[in-house]
C-alpha positions as CSV (number, residue, x, y, z in Angstrom):
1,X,-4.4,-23.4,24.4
2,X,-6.2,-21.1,22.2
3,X,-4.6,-17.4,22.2
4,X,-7.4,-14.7,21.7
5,X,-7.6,-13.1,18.2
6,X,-5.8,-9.6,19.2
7,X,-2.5,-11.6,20.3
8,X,-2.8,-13.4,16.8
9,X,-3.5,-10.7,14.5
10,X,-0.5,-8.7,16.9
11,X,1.5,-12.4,16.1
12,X,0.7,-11.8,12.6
13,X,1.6,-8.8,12.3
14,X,5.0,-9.4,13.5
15,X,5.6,-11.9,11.2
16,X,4.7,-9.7,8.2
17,X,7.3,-7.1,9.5
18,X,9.9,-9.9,9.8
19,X,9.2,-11.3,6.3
20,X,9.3,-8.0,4.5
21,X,12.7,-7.1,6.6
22,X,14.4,-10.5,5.6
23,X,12.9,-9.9,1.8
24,X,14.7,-6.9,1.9
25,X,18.0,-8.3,3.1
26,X,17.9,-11.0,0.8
27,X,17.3,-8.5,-2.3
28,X,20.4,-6.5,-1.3
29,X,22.3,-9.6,-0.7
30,X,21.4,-10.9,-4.5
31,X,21.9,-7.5,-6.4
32,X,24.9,-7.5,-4.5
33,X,26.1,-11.4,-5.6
34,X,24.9,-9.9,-9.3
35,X,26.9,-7.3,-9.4
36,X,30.3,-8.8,-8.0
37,X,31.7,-11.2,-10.2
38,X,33.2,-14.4,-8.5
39,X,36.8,-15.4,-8.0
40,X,35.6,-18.2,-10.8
41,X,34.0,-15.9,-13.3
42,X,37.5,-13.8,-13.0
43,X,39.6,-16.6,-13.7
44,X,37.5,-17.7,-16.9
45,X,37.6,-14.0,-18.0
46,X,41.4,-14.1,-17.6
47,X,41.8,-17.3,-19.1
48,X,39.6,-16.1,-22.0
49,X,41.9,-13.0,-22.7
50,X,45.0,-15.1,-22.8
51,X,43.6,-17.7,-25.4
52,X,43.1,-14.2,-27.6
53,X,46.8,-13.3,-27.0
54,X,47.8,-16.8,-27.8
55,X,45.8,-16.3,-31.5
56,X,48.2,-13.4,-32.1
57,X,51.4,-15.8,-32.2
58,X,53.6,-12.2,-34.0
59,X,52.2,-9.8,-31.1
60,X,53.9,-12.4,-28.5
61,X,56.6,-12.7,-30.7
62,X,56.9,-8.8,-31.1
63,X,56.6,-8.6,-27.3
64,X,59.0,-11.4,-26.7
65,X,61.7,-9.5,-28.7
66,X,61.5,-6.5,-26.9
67,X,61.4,-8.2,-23.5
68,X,64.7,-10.4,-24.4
69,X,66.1,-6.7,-26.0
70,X,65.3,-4.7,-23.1
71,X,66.9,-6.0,-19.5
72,X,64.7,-7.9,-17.5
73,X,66.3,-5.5,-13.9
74,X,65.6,-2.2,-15.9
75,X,62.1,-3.1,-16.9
76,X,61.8,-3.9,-13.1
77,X,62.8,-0.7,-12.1
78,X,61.0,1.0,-14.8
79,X,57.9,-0.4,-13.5
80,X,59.0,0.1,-9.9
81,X,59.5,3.7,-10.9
82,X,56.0,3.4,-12.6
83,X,54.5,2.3,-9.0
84,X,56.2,5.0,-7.2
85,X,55.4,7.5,-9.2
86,X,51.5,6.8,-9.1
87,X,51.3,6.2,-5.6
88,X,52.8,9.5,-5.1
89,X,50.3,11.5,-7.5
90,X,47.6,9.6,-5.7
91,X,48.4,10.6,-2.5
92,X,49.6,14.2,-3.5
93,X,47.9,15.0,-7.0
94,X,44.2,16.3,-4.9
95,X,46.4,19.4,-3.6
96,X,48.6,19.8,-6.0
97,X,46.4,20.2,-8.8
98,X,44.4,23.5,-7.4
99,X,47.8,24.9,-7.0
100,X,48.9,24.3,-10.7
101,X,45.6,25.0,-12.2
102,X,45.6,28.7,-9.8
103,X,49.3,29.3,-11.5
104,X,48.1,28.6,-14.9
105,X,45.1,31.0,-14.5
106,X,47.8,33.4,-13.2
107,X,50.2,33.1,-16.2
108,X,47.3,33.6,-18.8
């Protein structure tokens, strides 16, 4: 029943390496739960930002206005346009930057 010293200080041992592996895991895990905000903390955040907008009744009024003045389908394809656009510099803007900055050296 009793296990000889050298299989409990090996036992031991193991258990040290064990705790200081999970200590380890459970420090990334928090700075990790720190640093990501949760779905609540988001909504709060976006809540809190509207309430400011809502102090500012002649900005929503100014906004309002323009919205009613401008069509509803060409602010739609303005900011479909908008989406298209970026996606496409995204993808494309990495090579085609070098080329425009290497034909502004060459014009100079």
């Amino acid at each position: 029943m009793v296990e000889p010293s050298g299989k409990l200080t090996q036992r031991k041992a193991e258990l040290l390496v064990q705790s200081a592996l999970l200590r380890e895991k459970l420090a990334v895990e928090a700075l990790s739960l720190i640093q990501m905000p949760d779905a609540v903390s988001k909504g709060l955040n976006l809540w809190h930002k509207f309430s400011l907008i809502g102090r500012k009744p002649i900005l929503v009024g100014t906004l309002l206005l323009v919205f009613l003045a401008i069509k509803p389908r060409r602010i739609v394809s303005w900011l479909l346009s908008a989406t298209v656009l970026f996606k496409t510099w995204r993808r494309f803007g990495p090579f085609i930057m070098p080329v425009i900055s290497y034909l502004a050296r060459r014009i100079k």
